[in-house]
N, CA, C and O atoms as a GROMACS GRO file, in nm:
protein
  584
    1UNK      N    1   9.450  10.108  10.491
    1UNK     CA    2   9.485   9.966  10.486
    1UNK      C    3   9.408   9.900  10.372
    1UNK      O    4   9.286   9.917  10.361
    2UNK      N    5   9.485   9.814  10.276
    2UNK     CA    6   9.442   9.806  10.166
    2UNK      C    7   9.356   9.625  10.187
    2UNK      O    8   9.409   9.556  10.274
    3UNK      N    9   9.261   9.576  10.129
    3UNK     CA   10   9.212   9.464  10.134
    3UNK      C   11   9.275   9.302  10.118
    3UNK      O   12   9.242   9.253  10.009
    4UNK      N   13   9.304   9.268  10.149
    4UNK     CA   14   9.345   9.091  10.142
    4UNK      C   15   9.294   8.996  10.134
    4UNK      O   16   9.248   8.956  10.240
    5UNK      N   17   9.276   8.929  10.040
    5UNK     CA   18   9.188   8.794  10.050
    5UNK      C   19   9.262   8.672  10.118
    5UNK      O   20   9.382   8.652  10.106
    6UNK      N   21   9.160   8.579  10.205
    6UNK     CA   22   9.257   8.489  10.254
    6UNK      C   23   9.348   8.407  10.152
    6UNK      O   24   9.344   8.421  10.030
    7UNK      N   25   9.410   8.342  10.205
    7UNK     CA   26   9.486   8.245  10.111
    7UNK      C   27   9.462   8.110  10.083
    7UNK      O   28   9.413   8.028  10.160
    8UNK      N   29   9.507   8.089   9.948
    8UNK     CA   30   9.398   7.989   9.919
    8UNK      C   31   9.381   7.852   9.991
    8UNK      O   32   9.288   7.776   9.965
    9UNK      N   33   9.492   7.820  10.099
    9UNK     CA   34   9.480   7.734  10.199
    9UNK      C   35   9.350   7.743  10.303
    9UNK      O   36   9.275   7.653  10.342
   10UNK      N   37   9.352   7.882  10.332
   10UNK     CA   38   9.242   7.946  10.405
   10UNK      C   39   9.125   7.945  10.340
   10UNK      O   40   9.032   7.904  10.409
   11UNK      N   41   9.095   7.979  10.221
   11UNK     CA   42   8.962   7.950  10.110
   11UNK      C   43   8.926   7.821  10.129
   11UNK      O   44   8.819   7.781  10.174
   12UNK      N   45   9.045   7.743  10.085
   12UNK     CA   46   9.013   7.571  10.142
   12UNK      C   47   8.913   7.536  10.224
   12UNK      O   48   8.810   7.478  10.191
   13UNK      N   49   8.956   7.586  10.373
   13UNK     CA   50   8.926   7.555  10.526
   13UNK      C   51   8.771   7.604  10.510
   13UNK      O   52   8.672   7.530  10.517
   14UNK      N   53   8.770   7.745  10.486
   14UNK     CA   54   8.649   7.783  10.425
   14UNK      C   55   8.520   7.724  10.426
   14UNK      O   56   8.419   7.708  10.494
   15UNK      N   57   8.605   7.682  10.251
   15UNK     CA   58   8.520   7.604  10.193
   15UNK      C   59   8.456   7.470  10.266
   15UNK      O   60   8.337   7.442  10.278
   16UNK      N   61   8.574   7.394  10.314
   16UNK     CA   62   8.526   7.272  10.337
   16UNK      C   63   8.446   7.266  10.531
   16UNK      O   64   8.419   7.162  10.591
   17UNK      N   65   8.429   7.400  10.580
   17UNK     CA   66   8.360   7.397  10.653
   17UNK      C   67   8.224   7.385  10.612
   17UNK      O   68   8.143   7.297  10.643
   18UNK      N   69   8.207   7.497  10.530
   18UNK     CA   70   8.062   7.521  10.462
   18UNK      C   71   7.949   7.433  10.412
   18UNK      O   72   7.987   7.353  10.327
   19UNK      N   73   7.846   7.429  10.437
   19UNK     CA   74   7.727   7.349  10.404
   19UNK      C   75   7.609   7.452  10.295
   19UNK      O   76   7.566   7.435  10.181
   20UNK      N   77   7.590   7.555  10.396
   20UNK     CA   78   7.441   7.616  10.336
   20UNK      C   79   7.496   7.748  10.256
   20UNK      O   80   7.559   7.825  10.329
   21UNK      N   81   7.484   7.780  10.148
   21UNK     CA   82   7.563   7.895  10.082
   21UNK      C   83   7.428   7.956  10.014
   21UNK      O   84   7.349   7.894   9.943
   22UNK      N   85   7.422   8.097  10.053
   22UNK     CA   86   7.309   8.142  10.029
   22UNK      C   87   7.355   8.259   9.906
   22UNK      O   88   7.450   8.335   9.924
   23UNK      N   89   7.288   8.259   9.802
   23UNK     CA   90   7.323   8.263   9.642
   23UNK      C   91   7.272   8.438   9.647
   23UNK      O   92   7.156   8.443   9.605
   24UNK      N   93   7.317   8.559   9.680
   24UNK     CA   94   7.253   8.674   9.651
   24UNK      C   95   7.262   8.657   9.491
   24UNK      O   96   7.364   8.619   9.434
   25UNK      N   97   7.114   8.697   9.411
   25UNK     CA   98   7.131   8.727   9.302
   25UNK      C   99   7.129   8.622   9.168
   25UNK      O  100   7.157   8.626   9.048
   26UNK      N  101   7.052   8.481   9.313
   26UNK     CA  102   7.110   8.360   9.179
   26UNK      C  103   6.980   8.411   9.077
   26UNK      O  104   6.886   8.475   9.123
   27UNK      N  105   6.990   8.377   8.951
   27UNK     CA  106   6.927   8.365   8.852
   27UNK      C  107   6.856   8.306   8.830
   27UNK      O  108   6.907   8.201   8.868
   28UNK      N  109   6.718   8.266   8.775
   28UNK     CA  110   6.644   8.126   8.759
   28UNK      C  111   6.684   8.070   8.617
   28UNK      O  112   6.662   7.958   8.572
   29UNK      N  113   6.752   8.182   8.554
   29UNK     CA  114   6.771   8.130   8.411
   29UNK      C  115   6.943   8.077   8.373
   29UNK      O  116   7.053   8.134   8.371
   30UNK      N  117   6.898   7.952   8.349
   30UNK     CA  118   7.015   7.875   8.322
   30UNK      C  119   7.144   7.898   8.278
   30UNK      O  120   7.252   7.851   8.313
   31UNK      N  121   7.107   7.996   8.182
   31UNK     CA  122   7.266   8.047   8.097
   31UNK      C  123   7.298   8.187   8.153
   31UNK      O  124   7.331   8.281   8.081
   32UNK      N  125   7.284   8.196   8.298
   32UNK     CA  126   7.358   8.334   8.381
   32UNK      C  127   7.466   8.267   8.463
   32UNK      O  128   7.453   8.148   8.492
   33UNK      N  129   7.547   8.320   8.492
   33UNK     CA  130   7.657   8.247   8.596
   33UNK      C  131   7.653   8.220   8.654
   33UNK      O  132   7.698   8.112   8.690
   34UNK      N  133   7.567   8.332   8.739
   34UNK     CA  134   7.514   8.302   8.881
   34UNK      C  135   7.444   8.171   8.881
   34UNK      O  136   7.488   8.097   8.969
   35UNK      N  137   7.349   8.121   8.811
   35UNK     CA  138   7.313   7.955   8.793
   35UNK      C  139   7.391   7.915   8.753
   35UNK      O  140   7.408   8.011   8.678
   36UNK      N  141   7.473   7.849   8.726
   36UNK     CA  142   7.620   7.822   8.625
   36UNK      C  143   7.679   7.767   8.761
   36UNK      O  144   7.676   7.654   8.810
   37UNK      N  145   7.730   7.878   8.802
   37UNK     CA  146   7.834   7.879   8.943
   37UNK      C  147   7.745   7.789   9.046
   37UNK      O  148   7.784   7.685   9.099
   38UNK      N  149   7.594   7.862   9.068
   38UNK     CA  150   7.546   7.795   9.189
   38UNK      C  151   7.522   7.608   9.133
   38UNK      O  152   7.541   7.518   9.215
   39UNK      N  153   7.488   7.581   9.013
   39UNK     CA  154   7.453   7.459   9.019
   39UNK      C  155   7.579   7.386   9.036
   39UNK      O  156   7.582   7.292   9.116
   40UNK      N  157   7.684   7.417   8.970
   40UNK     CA  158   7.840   7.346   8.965
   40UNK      C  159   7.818   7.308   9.149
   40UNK      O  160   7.776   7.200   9.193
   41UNK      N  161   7.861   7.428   9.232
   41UNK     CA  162   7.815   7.432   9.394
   41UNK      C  163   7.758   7.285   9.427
   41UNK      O  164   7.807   7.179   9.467
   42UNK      N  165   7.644   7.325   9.394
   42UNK     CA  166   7.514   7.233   9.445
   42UNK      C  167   7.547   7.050   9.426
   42UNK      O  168   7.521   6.964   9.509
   43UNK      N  169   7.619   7.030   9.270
   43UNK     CA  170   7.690   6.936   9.226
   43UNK      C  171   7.799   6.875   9.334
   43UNK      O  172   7.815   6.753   9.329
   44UNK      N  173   7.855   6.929   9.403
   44UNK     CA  174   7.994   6.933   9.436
   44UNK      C  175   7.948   6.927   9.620
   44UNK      O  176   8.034   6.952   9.705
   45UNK      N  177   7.796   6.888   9.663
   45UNK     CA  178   7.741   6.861   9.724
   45UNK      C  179   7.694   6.991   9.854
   45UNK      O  180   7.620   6.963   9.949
   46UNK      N  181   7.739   7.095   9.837
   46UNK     CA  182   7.674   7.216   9.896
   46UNK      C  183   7.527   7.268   9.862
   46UNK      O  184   7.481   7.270   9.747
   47UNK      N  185   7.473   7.303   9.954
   47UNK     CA  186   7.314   7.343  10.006
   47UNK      C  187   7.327   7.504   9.921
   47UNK      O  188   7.387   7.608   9.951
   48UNK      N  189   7.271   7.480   9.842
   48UNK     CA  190   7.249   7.629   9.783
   48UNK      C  191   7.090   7.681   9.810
   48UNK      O  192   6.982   7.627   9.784
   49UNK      N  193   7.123   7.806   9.871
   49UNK     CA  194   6.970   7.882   9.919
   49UNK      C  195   6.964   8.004   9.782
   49UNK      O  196   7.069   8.065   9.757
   50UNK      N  197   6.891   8.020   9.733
   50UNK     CA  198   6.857   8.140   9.622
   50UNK      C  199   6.789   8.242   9.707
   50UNK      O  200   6.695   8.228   9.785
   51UNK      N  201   6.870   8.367   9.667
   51UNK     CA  202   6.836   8.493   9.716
   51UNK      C  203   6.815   8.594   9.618
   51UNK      O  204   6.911   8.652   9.566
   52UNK      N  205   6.669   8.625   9.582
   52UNK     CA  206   6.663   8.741   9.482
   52UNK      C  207   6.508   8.770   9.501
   52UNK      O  208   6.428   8.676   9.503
   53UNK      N  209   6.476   8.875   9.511
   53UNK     CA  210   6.338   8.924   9.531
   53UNK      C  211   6.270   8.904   9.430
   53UNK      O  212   6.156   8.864   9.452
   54UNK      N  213   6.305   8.922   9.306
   54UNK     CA  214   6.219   8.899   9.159
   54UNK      C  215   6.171   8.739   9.146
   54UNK      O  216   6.090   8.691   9.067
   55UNK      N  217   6.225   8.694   9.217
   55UNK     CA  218   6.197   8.548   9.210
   55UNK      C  219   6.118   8.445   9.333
   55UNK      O  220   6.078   8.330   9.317
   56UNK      N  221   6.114   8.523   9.446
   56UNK     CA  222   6.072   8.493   9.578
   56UNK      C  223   5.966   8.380   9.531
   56UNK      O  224   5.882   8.388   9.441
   57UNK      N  225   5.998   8.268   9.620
   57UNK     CA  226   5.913   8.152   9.670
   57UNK      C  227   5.876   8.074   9.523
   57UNK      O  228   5.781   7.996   9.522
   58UNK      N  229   5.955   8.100   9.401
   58UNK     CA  230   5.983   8.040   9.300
   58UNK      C  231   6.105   7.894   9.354
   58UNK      O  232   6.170   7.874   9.456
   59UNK      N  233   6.088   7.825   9.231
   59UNK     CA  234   6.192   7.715   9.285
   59UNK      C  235   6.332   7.748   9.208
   59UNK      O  236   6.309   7.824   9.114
   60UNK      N  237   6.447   7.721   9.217
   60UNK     CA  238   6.562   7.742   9.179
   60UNK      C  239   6.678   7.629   9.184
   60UNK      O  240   6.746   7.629   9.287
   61UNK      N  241   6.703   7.549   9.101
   61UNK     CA  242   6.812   7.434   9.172
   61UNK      C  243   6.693   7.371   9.241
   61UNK      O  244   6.719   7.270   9.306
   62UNK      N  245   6.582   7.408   9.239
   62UNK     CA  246   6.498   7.272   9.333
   62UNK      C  247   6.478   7.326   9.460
   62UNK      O  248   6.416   7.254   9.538
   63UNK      N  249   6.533   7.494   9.522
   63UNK     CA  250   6.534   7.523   9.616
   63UNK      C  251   6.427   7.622   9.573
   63UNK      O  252   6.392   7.667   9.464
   64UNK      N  253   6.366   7.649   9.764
   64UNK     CA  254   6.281   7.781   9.709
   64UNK      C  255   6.350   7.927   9.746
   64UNK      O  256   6.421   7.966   9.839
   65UNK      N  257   6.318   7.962   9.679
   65UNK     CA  258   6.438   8.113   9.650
   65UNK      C  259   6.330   8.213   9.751
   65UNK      O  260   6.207   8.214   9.760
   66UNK      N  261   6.438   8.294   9.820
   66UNK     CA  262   6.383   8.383   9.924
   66UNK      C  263   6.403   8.530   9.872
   66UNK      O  264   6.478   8.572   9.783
   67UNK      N  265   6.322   8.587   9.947
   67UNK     CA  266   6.342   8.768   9.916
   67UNK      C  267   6.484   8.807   9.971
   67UNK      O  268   6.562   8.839   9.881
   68UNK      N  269   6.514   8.810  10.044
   68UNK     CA  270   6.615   8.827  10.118
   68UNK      C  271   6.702   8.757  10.200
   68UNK      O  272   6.670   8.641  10.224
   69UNK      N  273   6.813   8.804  10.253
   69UNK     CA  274   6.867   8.669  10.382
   69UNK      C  275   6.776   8.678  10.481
   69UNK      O  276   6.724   8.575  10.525
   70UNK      N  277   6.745   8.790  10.526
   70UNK     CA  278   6.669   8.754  10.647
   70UNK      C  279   6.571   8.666  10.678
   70UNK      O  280   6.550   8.634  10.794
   71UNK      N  281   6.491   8.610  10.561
   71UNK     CA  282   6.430   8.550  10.553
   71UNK      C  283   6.439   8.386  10.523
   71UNK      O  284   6.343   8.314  10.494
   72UNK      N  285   6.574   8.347  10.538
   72UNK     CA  286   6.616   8.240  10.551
   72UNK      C  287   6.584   8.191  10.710
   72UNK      O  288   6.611   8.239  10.820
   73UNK      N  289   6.522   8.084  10.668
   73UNK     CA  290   6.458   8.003  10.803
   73UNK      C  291   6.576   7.903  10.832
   73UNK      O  292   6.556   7.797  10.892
   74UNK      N  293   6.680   7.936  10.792
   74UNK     CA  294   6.819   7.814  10.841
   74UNK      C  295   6.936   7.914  10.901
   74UNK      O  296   6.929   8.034  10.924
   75UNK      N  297   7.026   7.836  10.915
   75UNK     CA  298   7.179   7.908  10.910
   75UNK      C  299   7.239   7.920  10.802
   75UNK      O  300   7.212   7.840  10.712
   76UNK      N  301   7.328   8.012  10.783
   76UNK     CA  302   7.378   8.058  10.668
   76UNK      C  303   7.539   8.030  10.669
   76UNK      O  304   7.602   8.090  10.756
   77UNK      N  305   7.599   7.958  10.595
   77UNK     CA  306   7.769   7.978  10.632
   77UNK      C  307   7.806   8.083  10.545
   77UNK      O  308   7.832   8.186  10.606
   78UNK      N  309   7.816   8.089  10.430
   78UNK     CA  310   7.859   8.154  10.322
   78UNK      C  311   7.722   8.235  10.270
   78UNK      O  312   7.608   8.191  10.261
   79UNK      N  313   7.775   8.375  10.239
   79UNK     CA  314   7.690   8.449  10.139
   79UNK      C  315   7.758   8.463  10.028
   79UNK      O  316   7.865   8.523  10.026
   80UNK      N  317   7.703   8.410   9.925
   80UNK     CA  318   7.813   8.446   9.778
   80UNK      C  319   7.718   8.549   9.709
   80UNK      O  320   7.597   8.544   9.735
   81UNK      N  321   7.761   8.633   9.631
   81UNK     CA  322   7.689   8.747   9.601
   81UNK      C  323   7.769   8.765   9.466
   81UNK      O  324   7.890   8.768   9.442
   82UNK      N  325   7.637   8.777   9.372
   82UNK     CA  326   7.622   8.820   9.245
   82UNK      C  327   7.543   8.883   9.238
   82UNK      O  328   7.425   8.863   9.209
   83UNK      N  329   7.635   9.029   9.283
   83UNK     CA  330   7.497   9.180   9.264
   83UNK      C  331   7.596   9.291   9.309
   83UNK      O  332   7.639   9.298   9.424
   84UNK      N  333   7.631   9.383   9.201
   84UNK     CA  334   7.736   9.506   9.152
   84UNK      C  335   7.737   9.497   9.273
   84UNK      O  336   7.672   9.436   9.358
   85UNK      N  337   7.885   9.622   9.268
   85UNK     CA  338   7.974   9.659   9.428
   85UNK      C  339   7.810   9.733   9.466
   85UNK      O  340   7.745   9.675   9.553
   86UNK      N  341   7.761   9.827   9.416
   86UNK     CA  342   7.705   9.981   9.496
   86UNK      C  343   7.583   9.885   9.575
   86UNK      O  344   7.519   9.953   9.655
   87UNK      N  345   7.540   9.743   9.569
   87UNK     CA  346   7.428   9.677   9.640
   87UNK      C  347   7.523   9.623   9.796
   87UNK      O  348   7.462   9.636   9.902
   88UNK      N  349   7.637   9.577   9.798
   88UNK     CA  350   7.708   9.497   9.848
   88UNK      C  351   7.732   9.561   9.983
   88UNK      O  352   7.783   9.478  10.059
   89UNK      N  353   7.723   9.617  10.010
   89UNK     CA  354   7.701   9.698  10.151
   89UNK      C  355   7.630   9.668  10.247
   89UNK      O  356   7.663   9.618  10.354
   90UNK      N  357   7.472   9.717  10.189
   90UNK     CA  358   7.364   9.602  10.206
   90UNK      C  359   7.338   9.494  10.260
   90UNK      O  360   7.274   9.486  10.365
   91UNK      N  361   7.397   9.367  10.176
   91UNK     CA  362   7.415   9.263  10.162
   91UNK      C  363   7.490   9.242  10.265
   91UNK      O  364   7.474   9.145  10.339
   92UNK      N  365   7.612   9.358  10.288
   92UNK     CA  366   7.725   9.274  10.407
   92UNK      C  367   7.634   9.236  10.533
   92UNK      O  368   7.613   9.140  10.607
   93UNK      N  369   7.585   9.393  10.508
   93UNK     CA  370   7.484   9.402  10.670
   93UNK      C  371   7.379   9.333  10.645
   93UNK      O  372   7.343   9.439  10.595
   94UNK      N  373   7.290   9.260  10.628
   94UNK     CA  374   7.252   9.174  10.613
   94UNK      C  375   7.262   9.010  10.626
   94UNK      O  376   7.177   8.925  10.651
   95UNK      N  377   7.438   9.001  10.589
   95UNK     CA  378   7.490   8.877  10.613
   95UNK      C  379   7.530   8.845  10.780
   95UNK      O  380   7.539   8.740  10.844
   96UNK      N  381   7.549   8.989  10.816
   96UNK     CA  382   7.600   9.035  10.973
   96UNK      C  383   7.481   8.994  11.030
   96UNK      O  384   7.496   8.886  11.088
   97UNK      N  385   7.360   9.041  11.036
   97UNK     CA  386   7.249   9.063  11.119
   97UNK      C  387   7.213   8.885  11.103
   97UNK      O  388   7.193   8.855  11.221
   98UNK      N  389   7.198   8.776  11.033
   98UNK     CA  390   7.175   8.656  10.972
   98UNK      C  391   7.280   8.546  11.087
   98UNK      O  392   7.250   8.432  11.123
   99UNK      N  393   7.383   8.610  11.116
   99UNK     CA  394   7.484   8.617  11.169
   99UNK      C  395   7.557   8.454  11.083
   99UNK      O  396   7.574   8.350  11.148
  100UNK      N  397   7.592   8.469  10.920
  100UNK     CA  398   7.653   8.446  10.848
  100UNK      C  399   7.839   8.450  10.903
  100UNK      O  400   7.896   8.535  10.972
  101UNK      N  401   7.889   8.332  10.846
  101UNK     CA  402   8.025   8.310  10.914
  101UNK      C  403   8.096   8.395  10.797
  101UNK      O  404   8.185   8.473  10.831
  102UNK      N  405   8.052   8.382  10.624
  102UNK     CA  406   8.139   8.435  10.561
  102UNK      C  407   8.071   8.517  10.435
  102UNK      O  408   7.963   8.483  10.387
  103UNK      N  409   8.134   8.609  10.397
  103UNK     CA  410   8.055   8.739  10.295
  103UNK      C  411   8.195   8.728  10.152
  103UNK      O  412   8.312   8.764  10.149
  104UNK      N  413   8.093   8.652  10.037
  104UNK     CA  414   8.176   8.603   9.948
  104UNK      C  415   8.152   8.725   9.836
  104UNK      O  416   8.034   8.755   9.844
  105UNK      N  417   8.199   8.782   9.764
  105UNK     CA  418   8.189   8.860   9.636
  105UNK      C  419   8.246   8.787   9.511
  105UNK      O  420   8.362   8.774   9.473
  106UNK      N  421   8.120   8.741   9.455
  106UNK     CA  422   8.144   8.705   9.347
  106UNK      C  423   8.320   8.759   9.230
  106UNK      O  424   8.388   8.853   9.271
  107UNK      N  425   8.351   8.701   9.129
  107UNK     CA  426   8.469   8.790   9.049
  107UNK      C  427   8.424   8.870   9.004
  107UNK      O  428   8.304   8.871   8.976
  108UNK      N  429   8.517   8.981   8.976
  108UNK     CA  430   8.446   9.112   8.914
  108UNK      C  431   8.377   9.228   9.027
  108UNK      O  432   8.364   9.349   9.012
  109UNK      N  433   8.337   9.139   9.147
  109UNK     CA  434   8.264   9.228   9.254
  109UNK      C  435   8.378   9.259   9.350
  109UNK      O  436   8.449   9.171   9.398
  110UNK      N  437   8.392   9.414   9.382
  110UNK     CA  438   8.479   9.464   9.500
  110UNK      C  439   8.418   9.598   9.562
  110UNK      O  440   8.401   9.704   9.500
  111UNK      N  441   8.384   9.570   9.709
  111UNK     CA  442   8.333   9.660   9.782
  111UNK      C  443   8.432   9.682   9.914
  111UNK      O  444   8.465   9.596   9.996
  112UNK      N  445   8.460   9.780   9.913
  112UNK     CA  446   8.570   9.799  10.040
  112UNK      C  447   8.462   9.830  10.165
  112UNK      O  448   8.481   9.784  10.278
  113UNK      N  449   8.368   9.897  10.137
  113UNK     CA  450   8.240   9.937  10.227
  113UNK      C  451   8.180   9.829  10.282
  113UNK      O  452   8.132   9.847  10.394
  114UNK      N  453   8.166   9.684  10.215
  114UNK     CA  454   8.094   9.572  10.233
  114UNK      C  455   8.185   9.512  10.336
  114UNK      O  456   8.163   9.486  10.455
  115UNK      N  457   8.299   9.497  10.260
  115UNK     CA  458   8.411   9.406  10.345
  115UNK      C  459   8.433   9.473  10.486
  115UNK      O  460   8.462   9.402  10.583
  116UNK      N  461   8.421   9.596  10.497
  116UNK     CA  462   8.486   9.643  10.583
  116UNK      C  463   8.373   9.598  10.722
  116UNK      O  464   8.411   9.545  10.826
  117UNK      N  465   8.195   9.644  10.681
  117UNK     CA  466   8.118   9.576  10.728
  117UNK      C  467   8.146   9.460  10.789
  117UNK      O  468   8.125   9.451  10.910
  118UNK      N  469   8.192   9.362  10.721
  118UNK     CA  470   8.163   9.197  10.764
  118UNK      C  471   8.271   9.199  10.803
  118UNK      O  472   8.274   9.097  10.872
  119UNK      N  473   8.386   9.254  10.810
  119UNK     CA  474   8.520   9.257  10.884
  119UNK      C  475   8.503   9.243  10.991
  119UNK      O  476   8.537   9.145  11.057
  120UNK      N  477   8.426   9.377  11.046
  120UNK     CA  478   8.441   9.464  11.195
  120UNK      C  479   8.330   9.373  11.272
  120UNK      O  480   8.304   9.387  11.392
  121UNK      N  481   8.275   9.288  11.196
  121UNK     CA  482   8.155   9.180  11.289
  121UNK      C  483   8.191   9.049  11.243
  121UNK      O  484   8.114   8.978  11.178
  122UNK      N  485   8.295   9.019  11.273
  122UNK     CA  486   8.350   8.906  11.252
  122UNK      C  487   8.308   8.778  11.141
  122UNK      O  488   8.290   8.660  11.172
  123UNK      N  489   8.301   8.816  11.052
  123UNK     CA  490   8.293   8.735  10.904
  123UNK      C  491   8.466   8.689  10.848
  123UNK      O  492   8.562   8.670  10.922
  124UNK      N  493   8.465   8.683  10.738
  124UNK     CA  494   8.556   8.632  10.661
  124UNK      C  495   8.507   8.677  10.557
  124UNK      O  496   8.387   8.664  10.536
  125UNK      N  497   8.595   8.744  10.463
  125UNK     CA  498   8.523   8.825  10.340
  125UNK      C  499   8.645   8.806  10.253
  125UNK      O  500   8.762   8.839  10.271
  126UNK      N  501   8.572   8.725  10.127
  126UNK     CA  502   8.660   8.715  10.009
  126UNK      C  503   8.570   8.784   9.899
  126UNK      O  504   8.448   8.773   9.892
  127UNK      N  505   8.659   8.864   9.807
  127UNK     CA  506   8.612   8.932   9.712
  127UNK      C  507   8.665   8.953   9.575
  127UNK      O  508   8.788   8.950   9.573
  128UNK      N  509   8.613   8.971   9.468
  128UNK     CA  510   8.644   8.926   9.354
  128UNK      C  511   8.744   8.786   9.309
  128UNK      O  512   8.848   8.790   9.243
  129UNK      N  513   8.658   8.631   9.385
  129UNK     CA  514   8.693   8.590   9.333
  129UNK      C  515   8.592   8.448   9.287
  129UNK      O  516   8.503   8.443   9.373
  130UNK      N  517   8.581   8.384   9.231
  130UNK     CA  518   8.488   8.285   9.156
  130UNK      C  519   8.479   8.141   9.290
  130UNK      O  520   8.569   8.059   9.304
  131UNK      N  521   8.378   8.142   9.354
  131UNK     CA  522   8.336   8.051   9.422
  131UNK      C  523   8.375   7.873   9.386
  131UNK      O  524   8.402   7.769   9.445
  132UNK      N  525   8.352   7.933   9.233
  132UNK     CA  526   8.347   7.733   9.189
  132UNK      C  527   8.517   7.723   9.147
  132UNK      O  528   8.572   7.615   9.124
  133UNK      N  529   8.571   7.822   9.143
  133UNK     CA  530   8.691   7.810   9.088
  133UNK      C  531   8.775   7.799   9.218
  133UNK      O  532   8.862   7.717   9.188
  134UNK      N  533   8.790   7.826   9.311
  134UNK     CA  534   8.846   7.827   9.432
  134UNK      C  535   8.798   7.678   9.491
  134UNK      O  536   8.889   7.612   9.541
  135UNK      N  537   8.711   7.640   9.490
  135UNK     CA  538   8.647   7.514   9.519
  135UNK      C  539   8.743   7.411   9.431
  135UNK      O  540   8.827   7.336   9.481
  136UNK      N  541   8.716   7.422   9.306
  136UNK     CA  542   8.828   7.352   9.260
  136UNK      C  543   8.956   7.322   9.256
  136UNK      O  544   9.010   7.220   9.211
  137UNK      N  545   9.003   7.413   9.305
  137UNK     CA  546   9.149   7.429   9.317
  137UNK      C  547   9.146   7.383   9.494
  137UNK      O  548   9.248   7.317   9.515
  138UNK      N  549   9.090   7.392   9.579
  138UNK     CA  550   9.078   7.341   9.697
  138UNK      C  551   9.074   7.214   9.662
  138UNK      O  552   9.186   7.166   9.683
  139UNK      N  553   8.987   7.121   9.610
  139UNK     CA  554   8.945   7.010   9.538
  139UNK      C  555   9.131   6.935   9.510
  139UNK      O  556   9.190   6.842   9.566
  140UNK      N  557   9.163   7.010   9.423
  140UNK     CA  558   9.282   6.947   9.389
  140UNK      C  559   9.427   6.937   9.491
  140UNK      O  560   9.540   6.901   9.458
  141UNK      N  561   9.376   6.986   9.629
  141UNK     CA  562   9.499   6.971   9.668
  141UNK      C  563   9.419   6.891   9.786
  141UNK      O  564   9.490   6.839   9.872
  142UNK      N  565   9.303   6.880   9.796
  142UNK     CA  566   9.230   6.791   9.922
  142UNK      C  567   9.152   6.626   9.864
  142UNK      O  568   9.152   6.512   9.910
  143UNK      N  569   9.115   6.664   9.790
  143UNK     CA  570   9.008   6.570   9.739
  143UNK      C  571   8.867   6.538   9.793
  143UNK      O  572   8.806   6.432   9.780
  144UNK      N  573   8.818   6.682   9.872
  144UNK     CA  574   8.689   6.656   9.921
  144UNK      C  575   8.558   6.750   9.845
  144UNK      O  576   8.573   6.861   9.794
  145UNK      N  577   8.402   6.654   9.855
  145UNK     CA  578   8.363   6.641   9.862
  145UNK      C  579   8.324   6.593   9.720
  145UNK      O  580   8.228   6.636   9.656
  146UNK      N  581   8.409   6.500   9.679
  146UNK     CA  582   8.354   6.408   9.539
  146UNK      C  583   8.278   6.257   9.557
  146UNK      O  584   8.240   6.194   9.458
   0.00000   0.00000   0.00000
């Protein structure tokens, strides 16, 4: 059985549930996407948590960036992840154990191993596709959170 991403009505709903979106992989340095994408986010009035070990208890977006999810002292709605397929596995289980509503893969990122993870423990798993770009296009047929 081959993978499906919801539809973008469903990305919508998603989206506009979501508050706390925890960034695997954000960057501290400005001109990476992963900051790019997460600050656009953050703009557009979502809680961005930074997740990257090289950076732990550094600030990021103004947030303090954690080693891991587990170590998020909040709830998590969304995991968006900017970090190759062969990490994303990982990460699913991780988003599972956090008990995260949804396991996002950045564009470019596709893990059938990950998804299948956050499938079978009830997540919502979209993959290879651009967080801020789906937001926008949600944006244009809702008009929330401007």
């Amino acid at each position: 059985m081959s993978f499906t991403n919801p539809t973008r009505e469903q990305i919508g709903v998603i989206l506009e549930k979501a508050g706390n979106i925890a960034v695997v992989g954000l960057s501290d340095q400005s001109d990476r996407t992963s900051y790019m994408v997460a600050y656009a986010m953050q703009l557009k009035g979502y809680r961005i948590i930074p997740v990257n070990p090289v950076a732990k208890d550094k600030q990021i977006l103004g947030e303090v960036c954690y080693s891991s999810l587990k170590d998020i002292p909040e709830p998590v709605d969304i995991v968006n992840v900017f970090r190759r397929s062969e990490y994303c596995a990982a990460v699913a289980q991780e988003a599972v154990d956090i008990g995260a509503k949804v396991l996002w893969l950045q564009q470019g990122i596709i893990s059938d191993e990950a998804a299948k993870i956050a499938e079978e423990n009830g997540l919502a798993v979209i993959m290879d596709r651009c967080i801020k770009v789906e937001d926008s296009l949600a944006l244009s047929h809702r008009g929330k959170k401007e």
